[in-house]
C-alpha positions as CSV (number, residue, x, y, z in Angstrom):
1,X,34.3,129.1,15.3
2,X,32.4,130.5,18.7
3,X,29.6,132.5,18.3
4,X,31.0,135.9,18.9
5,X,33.9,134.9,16.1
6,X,30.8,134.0,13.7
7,X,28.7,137.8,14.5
8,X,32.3,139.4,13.7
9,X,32.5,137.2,10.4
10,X,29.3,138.2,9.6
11,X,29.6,142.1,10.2
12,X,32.5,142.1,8.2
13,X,30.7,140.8,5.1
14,X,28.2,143.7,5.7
15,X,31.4,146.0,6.1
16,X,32.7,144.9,2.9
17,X,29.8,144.7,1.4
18,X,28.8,148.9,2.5
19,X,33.4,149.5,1.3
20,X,32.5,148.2,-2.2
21,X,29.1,150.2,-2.9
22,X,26.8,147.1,-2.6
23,X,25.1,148.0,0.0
24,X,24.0,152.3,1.2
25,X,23.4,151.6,4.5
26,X,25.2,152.3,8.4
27,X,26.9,149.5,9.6
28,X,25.9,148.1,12.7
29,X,27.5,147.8,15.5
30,X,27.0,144.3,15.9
31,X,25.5,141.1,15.0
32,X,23.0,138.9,16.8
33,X,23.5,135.7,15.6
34,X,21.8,132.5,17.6
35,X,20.2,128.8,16.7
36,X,17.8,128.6,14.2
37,X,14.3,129.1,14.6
38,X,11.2,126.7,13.6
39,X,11.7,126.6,9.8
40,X,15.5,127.2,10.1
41,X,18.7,125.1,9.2
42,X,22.1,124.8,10.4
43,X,24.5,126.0,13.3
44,X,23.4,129.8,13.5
45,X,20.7,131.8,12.3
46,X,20.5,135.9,11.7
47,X,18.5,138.4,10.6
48,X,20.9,140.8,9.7
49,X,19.4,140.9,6.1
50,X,16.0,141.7,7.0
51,X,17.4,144.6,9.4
52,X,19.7,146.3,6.6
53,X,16.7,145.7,3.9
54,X,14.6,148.9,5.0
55,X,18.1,151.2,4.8
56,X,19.4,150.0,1.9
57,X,15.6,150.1,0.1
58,X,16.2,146.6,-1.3
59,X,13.7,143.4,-0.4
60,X,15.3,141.5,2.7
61,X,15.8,138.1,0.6
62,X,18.0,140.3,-2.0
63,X,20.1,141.5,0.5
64,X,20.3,138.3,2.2
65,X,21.4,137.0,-0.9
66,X,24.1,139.4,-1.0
67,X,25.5,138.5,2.0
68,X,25.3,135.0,1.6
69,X,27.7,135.0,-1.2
70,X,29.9,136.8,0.9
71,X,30.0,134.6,3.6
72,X,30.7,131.5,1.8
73,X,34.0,132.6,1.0
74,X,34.7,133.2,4.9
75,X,37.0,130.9,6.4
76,X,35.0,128.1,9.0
77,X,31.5,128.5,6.9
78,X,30.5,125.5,5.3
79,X,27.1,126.6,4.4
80,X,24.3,129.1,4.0
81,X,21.1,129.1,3.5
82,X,18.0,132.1,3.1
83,X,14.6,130.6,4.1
84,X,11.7,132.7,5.2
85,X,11.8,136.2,4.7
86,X,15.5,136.5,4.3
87,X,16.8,135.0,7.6
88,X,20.7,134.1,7.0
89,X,21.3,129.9,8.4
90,X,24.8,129.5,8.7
91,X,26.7,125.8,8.9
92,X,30.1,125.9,10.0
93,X,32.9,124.2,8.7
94,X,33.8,120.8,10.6
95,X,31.2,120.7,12.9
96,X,28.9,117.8,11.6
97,X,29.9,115.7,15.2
98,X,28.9,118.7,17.3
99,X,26.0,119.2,16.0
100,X,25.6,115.1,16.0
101,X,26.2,115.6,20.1
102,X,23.7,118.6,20.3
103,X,21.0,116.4,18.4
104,X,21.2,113.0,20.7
105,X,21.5,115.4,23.9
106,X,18.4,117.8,22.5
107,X,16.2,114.3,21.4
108,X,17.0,112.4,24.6
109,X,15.7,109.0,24.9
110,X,13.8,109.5,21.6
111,X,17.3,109.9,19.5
112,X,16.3,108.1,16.4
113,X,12.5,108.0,16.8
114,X,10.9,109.0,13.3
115,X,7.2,109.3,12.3
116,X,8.7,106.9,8.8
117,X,5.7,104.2,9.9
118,X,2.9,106.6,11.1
119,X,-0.4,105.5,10.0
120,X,1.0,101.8,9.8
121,X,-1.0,99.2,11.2
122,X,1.6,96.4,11.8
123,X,0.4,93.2,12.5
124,X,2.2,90.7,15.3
125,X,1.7,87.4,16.1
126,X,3.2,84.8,18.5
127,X,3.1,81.3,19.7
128,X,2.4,80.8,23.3
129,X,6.4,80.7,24.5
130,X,8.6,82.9,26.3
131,X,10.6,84.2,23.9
132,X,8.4,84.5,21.1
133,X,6.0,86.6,23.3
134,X,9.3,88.9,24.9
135,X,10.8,89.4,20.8
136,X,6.8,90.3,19.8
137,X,7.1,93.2,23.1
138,X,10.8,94.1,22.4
139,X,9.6,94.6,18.4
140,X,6.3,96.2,19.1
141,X,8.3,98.9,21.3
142,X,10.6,99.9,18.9
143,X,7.8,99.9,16.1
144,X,6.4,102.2,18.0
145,X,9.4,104.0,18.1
146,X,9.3,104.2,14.3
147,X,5.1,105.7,14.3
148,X,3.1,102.0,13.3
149,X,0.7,101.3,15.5
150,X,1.8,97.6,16.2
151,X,-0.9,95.1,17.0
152,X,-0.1,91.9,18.6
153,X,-1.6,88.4,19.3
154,X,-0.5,84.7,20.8
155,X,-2.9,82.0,20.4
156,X,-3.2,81.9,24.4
157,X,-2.9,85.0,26.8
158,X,0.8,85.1,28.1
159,X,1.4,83.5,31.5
160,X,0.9,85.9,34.5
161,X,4.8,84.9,35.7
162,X,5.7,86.3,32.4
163,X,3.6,89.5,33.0
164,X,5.0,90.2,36.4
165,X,8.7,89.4,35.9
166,X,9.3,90.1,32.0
167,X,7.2,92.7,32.2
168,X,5.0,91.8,28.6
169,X,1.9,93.1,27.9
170,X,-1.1,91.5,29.3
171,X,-3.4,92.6,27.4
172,X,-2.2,90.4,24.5
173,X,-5.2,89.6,21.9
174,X,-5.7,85.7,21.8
175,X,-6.2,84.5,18.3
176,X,-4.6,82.5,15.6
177,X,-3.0,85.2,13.7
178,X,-4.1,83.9,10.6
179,X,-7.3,85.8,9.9
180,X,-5.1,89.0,10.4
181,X,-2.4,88.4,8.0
182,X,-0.2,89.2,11.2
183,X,3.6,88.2,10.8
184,X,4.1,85.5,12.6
185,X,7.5,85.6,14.9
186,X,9.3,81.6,15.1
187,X,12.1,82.6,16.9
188,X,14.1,79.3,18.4
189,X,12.2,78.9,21.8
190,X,14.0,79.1,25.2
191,X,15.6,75.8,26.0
192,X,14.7,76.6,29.9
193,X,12.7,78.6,31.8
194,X,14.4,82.3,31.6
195,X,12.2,83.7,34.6
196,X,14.9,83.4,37.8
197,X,17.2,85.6,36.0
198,X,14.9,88.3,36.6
199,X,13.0,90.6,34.0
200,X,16.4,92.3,32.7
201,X,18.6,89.2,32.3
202,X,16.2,87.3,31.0
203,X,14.6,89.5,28.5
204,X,18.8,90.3,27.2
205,X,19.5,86.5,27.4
206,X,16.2,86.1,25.1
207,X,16.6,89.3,22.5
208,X,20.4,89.4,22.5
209,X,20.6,86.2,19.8
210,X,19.2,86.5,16.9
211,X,16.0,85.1,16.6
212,X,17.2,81.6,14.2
213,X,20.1,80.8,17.3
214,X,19.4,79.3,20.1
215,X,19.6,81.1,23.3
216,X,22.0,80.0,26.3
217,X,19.7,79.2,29.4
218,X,19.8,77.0,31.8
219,X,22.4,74.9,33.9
220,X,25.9,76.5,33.4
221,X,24.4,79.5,31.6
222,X,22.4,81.2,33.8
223,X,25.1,82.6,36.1
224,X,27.2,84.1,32.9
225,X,24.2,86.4,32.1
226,X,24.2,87.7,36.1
227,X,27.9,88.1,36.0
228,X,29.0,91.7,36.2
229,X,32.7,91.3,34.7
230,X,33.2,92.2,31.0
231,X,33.0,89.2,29.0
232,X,28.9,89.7,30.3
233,X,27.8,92.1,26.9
234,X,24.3,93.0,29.3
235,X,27.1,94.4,31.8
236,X,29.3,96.0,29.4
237,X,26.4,97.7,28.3
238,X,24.6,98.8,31.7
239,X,27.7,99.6,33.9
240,X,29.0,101.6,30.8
241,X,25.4,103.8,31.0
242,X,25.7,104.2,35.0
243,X,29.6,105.8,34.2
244,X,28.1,108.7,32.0
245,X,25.5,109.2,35.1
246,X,28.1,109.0,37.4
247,X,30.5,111.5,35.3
248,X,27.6,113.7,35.2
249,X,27.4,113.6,38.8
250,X,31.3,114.2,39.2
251,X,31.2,116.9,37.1
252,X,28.7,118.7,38.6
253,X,30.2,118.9,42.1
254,X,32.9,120.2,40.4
255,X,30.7,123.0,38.9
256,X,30.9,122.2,35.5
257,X,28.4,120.9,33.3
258,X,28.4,119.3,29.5
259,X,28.7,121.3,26.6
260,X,28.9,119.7,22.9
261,X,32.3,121.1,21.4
262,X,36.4,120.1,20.3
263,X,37.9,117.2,22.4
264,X,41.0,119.1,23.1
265,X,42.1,122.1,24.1
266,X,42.5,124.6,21.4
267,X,41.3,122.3,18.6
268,X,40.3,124.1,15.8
269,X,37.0,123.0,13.7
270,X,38.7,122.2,10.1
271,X,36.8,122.7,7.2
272,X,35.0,119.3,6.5
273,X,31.9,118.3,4.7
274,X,28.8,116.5,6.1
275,X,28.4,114.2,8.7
276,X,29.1,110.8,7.0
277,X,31.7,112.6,5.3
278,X,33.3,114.0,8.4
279,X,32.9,110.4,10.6
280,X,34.1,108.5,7.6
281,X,37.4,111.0,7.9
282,X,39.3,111.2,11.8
283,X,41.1,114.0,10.4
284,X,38.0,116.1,9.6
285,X,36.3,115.4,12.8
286,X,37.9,118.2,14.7
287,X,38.5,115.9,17.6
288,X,42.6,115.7,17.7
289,X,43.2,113.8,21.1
290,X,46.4,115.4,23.0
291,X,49.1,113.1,24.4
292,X,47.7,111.5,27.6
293,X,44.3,109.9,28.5
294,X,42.3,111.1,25.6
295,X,41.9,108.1,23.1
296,X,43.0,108.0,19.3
297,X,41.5,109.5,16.5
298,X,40.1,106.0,15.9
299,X,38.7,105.7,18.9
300,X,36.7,108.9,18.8
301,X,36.0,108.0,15.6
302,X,34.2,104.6,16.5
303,X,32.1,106.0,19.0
304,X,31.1,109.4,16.6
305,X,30.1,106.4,14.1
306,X,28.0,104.4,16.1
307,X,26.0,107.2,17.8
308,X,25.3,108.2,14.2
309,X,24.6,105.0,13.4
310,X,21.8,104.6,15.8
311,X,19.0,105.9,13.6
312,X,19.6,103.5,11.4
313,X,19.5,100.4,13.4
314,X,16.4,101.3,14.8
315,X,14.9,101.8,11.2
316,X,16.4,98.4,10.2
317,X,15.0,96.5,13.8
318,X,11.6,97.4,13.0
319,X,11.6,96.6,9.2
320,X,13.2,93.1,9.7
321,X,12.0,92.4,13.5
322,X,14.7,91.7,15.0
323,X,15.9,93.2,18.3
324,X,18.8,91.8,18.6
325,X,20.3,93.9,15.6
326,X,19.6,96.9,18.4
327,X,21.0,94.8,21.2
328,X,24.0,94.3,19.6
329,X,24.7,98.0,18.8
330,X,24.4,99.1,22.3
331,X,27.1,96.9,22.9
332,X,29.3,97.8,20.2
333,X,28.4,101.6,22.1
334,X,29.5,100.7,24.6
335,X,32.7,99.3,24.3
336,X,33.3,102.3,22.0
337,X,32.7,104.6,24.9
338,X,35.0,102.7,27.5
339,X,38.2,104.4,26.0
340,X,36.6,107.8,26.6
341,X,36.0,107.5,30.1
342,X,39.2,107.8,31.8
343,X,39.6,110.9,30.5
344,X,36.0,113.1,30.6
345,X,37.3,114.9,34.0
346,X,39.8,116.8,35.0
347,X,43.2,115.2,36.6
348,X,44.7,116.3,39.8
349,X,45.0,120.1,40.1
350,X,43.5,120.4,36.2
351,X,40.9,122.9,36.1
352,X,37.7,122.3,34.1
353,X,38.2,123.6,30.6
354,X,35.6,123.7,27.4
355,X,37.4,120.3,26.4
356,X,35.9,118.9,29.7
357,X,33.2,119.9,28.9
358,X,33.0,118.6,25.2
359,X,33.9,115.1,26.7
360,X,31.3,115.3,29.0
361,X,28.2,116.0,26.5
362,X,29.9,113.3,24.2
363,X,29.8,110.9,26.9
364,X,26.4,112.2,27.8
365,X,25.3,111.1,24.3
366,X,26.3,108.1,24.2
367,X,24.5,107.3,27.5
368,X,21.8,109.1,26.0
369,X,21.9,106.2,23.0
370,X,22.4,103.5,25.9
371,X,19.3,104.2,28.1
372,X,16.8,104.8,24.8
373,X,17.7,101.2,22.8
374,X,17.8,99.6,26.7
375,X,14.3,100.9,27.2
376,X,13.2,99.6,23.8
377,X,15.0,96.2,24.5
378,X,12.2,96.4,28.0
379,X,15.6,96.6,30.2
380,X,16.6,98.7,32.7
381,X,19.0,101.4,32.4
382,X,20.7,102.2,36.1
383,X,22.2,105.5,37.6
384,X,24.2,103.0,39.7
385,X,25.7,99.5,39.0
């Protein structure tokens, strides 16, 4: 349901409502309707209610009320809800992976940060080796991400190689960790010196294995973790951020631009439920891929569910430390986003259409997701690979 469709929806409730003697009042010519405000909820907001309330010489929220019941029997509403002084919040039916898009897109690189740990004091502490000190960075960042206010120490100040190529902190507090009751991080050390794979490499090759495995570094390693082919998860993962900046690109010398929405041309929103419900459900997604380059309903489906997803892992990183829970999402991100790809622009002669468009924010998104749990990881995330 567009916008204008909604503001007709939602005049004829008040039409109805004026036919059947519920309401004395003119009927308007039309409706504004528009995104919520601070305070509001859902898809689209009004205030129809509070507009009619004076004429009619009934409180706003009653009339509101009125109308709400009316609306939830409308075909493509899923939801309404009065808040404030009888503003009108309307959810529409099937669009829980819209508004999923909007949300990463709006967020940014901050897509799953909370405030859950504000106030939290956490407590870090390392031995004096490589990867202990990079997982202590890599878990401090995404702490952060999360509101604690991570502290960290190492029983020695980190080596300055390690400060100019991994890029840790340097201003790491030199202590035992003991007197703190700091949680002391034993990950298997580095079996050889990570630093001439440079500081994203390195810091991957260290944080990508969970912390009780034993990273691969060294003689007949190294050159797997610089290897941009696919069976390299740190190029899987980069190269497939550096497409959605490139599509971006593409699309804009075409003079288009991203716009969260259906998949495929003339897909209709079907009524659904909310967004677990919806991404647990292909058919309910309101993403039915068209014969051609678009991928399956699984497919879209994968992707939809990790981009969800996302929030979570980050919760679950901090609370257990462990980064490589987040490095191993943005792969699986990637190589759900690799299907889409092919088929974000338009083919041949093919003019842009509001499909385009929808697979452009979705692949947006996901880049979106990419470059945030890269940046927490301390890795680069490229324009150009």
């Amino acid at each position: 349901m567009t916008p204008v469709e909604l503001s007709r929806t939602v005049l004829h409730a008040v039409r109805r409502a004026v036919d059947e003697g519920e309401l004395s009042v003119a009927v308007p010519e039309r409706v504004v309707v528009a995104p919520p405000g601070p305070g509001g909820c859902g898809d689209y907001a009004t205030s129809v209610a509070l507009q009619l309330a004076r004429p009619a010489g009934r409180p706003a929220p009653a009339v509101a009320e009125l109308l709400r019941a009316r609306l939830l029997r409308a075909d493509g509403i899923s939801d309404v809800v009065v808040t404030g002084p009888g503003f009108l919040n309307i959810s529409l039916a099937g669009a829980a992976p819209v508004r999923l898009v909007r949300a990463i897109l709006r967020a940014g690189l901050r897509y799953g940060h909370t405030d859950d740990l504000a106030g939290q004091v956490v407590r870090l502490h390392a031995a004096h080796e490589v990867r202990a000190v990079v997982l202590m960075d890599s878990v401090a960042r995404v702490l952060r991400s999360q509101g604690a206010r991570p502290e960290m120490s190492s029983s020695r100040p980190p080596e300055a190689a390690w400060v100019r190529v991994l890029d840790v902190p340097s201003g790491i507090r030199t202590d035992t960790g003991a007197s703190t009751g700091a949680t002391s991080l034993r990950p298997v050390p580095a079996p050889a010196d990570p630093l001439p794979l440079g500081r994203d490499a390195a810091r991957w090759a260290l944080l990508h294995p969970a912390p009780h495995d034993r990273p691969h570094l060294g003689s007949g390693h190294d050159a797997a973790h610089l290897a941009q082919r696919e069976s390299n998860p740190l190029f899987r993962v980069r190269y497939a951020h550096a497409r959605t900046r490139a599509l971006l690109r593409n699309a804009a010398d075409l003079g288009f631009t991203s716009e969260p929405g259906p998949l495929t041309p003339g897909a209709q929103e079907p009524a659904g439920g909310d967004t677990r419900a919806l991404l647990r459900n292909a058919a309910d997604l309101g993403f039915t891929p068209e014969p051609g380059p678009l991928t399956s309903e699984g497919e879209v489906q994968a992707l939809l569910l990790t981009l969800a997803d996302h929030p979570r892992v980050l919760a679950a990183t901090a609370a257990h430390r462990a980064p490589d829970r987040l490095a191993r999402h943005l792969v699986a991100v990637a190589d759900a986003l690799a299907p889409l790809l092919p088929a974000v622009l338009p083919l041949g002669e093919e003019k842009p259409s509001a499909a385009h468009r929808a697979r452009l924010a979705l692949a947006e998104a996901a880049g979106t997701v990419l470059a945030g749990g890269l940046t927490l990881l301390g890795i680069d995330a490229p324009e150009h690979l």
